[in-house]
Structures are given as structure tokens and as C-alpha cells.
N, C-alpha and C positions, 0 to 999 in steps of 0.2 A: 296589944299587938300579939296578932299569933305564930306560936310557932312553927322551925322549920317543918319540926315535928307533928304539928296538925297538918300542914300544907303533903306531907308525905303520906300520910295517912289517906288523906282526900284522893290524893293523887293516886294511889293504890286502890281503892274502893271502887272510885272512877271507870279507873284500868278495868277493872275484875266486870263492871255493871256492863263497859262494853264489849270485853271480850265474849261474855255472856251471849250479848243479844248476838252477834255476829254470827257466833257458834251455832244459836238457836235459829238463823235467819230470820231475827227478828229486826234486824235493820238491812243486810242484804238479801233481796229476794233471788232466791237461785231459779238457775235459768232450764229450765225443763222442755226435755227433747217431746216435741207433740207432734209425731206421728201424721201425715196427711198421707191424704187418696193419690196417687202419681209422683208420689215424692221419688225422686234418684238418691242414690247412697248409699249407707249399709243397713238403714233402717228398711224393716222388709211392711208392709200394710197390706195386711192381708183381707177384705170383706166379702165377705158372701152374702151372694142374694138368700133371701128370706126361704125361698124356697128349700135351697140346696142345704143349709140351717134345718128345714123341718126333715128331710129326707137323709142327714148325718141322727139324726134323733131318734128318727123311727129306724134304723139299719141297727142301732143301738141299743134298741128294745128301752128306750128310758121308763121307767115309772114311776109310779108317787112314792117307791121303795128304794130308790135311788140318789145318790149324792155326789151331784155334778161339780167339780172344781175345772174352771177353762182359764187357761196360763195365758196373761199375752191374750186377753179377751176382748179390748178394744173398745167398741161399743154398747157390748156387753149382749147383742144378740140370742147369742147363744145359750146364755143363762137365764135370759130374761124366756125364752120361747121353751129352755127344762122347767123353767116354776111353772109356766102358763101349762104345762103337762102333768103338776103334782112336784116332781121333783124338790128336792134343796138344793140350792146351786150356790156357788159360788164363784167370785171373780177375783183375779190376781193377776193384775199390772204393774209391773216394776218400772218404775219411769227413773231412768235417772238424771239426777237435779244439780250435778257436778260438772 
């Protein structure tokens, strides 16, 4: 027979494996603000035609000597159309999952 003292052990181990995954969102998936085209609220969705993209680019003088980071980049336009120019780009979306 075991005892109290195994069964607390267990029972703590337990505790710690799920408070883990929790933590990690490894059992809850967090719920992530995603951003749509016409959405009302305080989320702002900002897209620009393709065009107006290359004409922020060249007003910018980009080059292949250049190191684009775009905040809030979306669908990533903008970095993808400075690599397609030489550039290094970069993207940073903060979504948050709380």
C-alpha cells in the first residue's frame, strides 16, 4: 500500500507538469487579436495598394545598402517589395495573445 506520502508527491509533480503547460499554452490556446480589412474598434488595418508601397519606397531612396524594419507590418508588403529591391528588411507584429 502506498503512501500518504507518495500520493503527495504525485499530486505535486502533477500540479507543477500542468501548471507548466498552461503557462507554456501548451494546453490553452491563447486567443489572438487578427486584425481584418473593415474591422470597427480600436484595432486600426492599415493596407496599401501595391502601388502606393513602391512610390513610399522610391520617395525613400531604398537600396541594397539599406535596413528596412516596418512595425505593425501586417502582411508584410512592404518588406517583402524592400528585399525585392536589394534591401534587408525586416517585420515586427506584436499580436497580442491575452
Amino acid at each position: 500500500m502506498k503512501s500518504i506520502h507518495t500520493y503527495k508527491q504525485l499530486f505535486l509533480v502533477l500540479s507543477f507538469a500542468f501548471a507548466t503547460a498552461v503557462v507554456t499554452g501548451r494546453i490553452i490556446k491563447p486567443r489572438c487579436n487578427v486584425p481584418e480589412v473593415g474591422q470597427q474598434g480600436k484595432d486600426v488595418v492599415w493596407v496599401p495598394p501595391q502601388e502606393l508601397v513602391d512610390t513610399m519606397l522610391a520617395i525613400a531612396k531604398v537600396t541594397p545598402a539599406d535596413y528596412l524594419i516596418d512595425l505593425g507590418s501586417g502582411d508584410g508588403r512592404t518588406v517583402i517589395s524592400a528585399a525585392k529591391r536589394g534591401a534587408r528588411a525586416m517585420e515586427l507584429n506584436i499580436i497580442p495573445t491575452w
